[in-house]
C-alpha positions as CSV (number, residue, x, y, z in Angstrom):
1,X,-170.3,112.5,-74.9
2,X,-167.9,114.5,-76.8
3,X,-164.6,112.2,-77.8
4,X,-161.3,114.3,-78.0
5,X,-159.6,113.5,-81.8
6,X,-155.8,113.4,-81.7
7,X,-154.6,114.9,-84.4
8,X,-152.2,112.7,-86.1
9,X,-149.9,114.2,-89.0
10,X,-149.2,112.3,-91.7
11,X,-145.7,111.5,-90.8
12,X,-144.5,111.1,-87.4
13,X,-142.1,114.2,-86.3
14,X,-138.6,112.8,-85.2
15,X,-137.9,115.7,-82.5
16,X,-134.6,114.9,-81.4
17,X,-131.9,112.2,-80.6
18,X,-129.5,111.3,-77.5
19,X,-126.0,109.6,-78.2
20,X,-124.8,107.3,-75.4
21,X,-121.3,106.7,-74.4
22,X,-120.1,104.1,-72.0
23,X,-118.1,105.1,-69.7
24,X,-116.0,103.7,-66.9
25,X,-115.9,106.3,-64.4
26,X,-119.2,107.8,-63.8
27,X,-118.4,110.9,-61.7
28,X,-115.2,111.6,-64.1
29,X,-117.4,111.6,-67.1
30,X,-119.5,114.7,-65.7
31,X,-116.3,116.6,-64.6
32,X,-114.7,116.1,-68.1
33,X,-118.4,117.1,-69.7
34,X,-119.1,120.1,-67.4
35,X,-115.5,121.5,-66.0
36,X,-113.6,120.7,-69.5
37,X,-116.5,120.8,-72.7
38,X,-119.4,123.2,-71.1
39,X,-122.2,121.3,-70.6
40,X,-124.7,120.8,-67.5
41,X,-125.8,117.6,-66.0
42,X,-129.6,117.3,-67.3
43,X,-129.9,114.3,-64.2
44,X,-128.0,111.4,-62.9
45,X,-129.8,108.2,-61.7
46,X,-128.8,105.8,-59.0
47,X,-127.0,105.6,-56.0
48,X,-124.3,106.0,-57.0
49,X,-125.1,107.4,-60.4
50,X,-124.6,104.9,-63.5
51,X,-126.6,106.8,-65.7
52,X,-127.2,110.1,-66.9
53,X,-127.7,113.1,-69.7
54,X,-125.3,115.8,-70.0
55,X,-126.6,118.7,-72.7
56,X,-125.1,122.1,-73.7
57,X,-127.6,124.2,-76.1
58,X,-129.7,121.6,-77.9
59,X,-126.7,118.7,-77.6
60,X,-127.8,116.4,-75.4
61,X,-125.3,113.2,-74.5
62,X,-126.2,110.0,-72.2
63,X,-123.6,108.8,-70.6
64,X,-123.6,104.9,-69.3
65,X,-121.6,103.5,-66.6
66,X,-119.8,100.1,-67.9
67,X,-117.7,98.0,-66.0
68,X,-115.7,96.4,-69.3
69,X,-114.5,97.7,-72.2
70,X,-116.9,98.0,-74.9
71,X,-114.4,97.8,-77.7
72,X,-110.9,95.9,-78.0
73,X,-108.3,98.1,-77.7
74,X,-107.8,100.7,-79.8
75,X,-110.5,100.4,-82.8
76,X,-112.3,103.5,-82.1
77,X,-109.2,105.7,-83.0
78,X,-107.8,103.4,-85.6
79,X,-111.6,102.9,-87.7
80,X,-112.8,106.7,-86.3
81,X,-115.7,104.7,-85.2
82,X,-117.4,108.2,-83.8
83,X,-119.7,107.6,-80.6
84,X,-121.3,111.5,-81.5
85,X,-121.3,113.8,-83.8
86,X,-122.9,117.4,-82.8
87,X,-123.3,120.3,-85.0
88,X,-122.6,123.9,-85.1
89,X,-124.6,126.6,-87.1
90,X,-121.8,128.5,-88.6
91,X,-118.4,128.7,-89.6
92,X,-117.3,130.7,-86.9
93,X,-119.2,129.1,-84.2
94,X,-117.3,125.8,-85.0
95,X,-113.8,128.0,-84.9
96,X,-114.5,129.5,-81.7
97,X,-115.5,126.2,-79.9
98,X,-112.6,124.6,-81.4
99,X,-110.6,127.0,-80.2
100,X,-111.9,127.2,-76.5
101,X,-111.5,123.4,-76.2
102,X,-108.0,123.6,-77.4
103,X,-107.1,126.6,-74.9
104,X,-108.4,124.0,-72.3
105,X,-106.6,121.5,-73.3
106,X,-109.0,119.0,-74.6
107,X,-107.5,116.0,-76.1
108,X,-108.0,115.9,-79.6
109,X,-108.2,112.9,-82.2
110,X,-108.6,115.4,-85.4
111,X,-108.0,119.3,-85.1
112,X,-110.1,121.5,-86.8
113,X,-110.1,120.6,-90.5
114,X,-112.2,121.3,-93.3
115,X,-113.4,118.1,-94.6
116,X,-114.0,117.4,-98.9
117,X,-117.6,118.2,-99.0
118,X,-117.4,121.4,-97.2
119,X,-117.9,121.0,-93.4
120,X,-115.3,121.7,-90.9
121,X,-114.7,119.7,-87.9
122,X,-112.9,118.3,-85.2
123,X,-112.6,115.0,-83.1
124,X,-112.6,115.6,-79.0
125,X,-111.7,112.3,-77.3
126,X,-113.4,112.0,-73.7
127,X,-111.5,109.9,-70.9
128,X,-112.8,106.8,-72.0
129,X,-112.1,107.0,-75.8
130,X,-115.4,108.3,-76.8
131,X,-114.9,110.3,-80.1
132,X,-117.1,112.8,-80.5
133,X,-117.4,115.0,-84.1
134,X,-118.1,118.7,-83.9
135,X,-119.1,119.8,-87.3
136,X,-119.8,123.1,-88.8
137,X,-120.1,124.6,-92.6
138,X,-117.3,126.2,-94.0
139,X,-115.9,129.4,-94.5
C-alpha cells in the first residue's frame, strides 16, 4: 500500500493575514466599507450578522460586532493606535486612492503625507474609530 508523503518545506509559508475591527453597528460597517472605501463583502455570519470579511484586491478586513467600547475614549486617535495598515504598490496608486477617498469624503485622521523613511500614507477613520493606514512608497 503506497502511503502519500506531504511535502513539508522547511519553513512554514505565512500566506496571508486578516485585521479585525470591532464595530458597533454591523450593517453600517459594510455600507461605510463597500458604498464609501470599495470593497465587497467576502460573507457575513449570523442572523443577524455579527461577523464578517470585507476585502478589496488582496486587503481583506474582519469586522466584529461589539456591544461596548473596546477602548476608553479617545486613545486610538490620541496614541495612533492603528487597527490596519494595508499597502499600495506604487507611488501613484497610493495618490490616486487617497485622492478618491477624499472626493468621497472619507473622514481622515492623517492626509496623505510622506513619512521619514520614505513611504507615503494616510489615516481613514471608519464609523467606529477604527484607524486604518494606507501606505505606499514614495515618489
Amino acid at each position: 500500500m503506497n502511503n502519500p508523503v506531504e511535502t513539508i518545506s522547511e519553513r512554514p509559508y505565512l500566506s496571508g493575514t486578516e485585521a479585525v475591527l470591532y464595530v458597533s453597528d454591523f450593517a453600517a460597517s459594510l455600507a461605510f466599507f463597500t458604498e464609501k472605501l470599495g470593497f465587497t463583502v467576502d460573507f457575513a455570519s449570523g442572523d443577524p450578522p455579527f461577523y464578517g470579511l470585507v476585502e478589496r484586491d488582496k486587503a481583506r478586513l474582519c469586522l466584529r460586532l461589539v456591544s461596548e467600547p473596546v477602548f476608553v475614549g479617545d486613545i486610538r486617535q490620541r496614541e495612533e493606535l492603528l487597527s490596519a495598515s494595508i499597502t499600495i504598490d506604487s507611488a501613484a496608486d497610493i495618490k490616486a486612492l487617497f485622492l478618491e477617498y477624499q472626493a468621497a469624503e472619507i473622514a481622515l485622521h492623517q492626509t496623505l503625507k510622506t513619512q521619514p523613511w520614505g513611504a507615503r500614507t494616510f489615516i481613514v477613520l471608519d464609523p467606529d474609530g477604527n484607524l486604518i493606514l494606507f501606505a505606499g512608497p514614495g515618489e
